[in-house]
N, C-alpha and C positions, 0 to 999 in steps of 0.2 A: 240182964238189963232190959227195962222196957224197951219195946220198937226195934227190937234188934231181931234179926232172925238167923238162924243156925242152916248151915248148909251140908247135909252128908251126902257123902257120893256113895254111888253103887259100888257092889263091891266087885263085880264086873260089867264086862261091857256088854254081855248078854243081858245083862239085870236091865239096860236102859235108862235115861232122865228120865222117866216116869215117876221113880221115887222121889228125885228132886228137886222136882216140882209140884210140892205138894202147899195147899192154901199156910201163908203167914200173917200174923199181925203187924203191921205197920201203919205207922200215920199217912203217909205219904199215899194219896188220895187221889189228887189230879196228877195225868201223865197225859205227854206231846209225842205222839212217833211219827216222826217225820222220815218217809223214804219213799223214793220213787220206783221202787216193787210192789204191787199190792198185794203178792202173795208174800214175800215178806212183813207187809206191813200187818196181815190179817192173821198169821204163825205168832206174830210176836203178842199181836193184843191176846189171844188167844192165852198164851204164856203168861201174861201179866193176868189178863183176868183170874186166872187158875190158881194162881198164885195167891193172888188181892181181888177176893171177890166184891169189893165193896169200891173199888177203884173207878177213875171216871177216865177212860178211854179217847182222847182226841187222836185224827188221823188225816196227816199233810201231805201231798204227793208233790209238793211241788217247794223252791223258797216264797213264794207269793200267800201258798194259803200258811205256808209255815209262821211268817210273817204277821198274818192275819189272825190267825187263831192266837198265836201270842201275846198282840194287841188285846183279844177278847177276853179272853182267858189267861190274864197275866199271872192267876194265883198256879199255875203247874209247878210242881214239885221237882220234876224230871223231865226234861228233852232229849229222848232218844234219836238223834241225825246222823243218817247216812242220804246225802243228797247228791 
């Protein structure tokens, strides 16, 4: 099916996610991560980016900017919140 992406795991756990997270096609374009870690917040775009190299990355640390940026950027496809 278009847009849809397939997930296989390692076959152990020495193998690592390395394998899977490897770049997929999807529509889904604009992303919001909203979390008040920034080393979480910069692990995960990292992951998204990896993933969806054509993705557009916003990053909230707080509910204010989270707020804010979703006023701006109302078209995100996905809000990732841990707040």
């Amino acid at each position: 099916m278009a847009g849809m992406a397939t997930l296989e795991l390692p076959e152990s756990r020495e193998a690592g996610y390395a394998s899977v997270l490897r770049p997929v096609s999807l529509a889904m374009t604009d992303i919001l991560i909203a979390d008040d870690h920034p080393l979480f917040r910069e692990a995960l775009k990292g992951a998204v980016k990896h993933a969806m190299p054509a993705a557009v990355v916003h990053e909230a640390q707080d509910v204010a900017t989270t707020l804010a940026l979703a006023e701006t950027h109302g078209q995100a496809e996905l809000l990732l919140l841990d707040l």
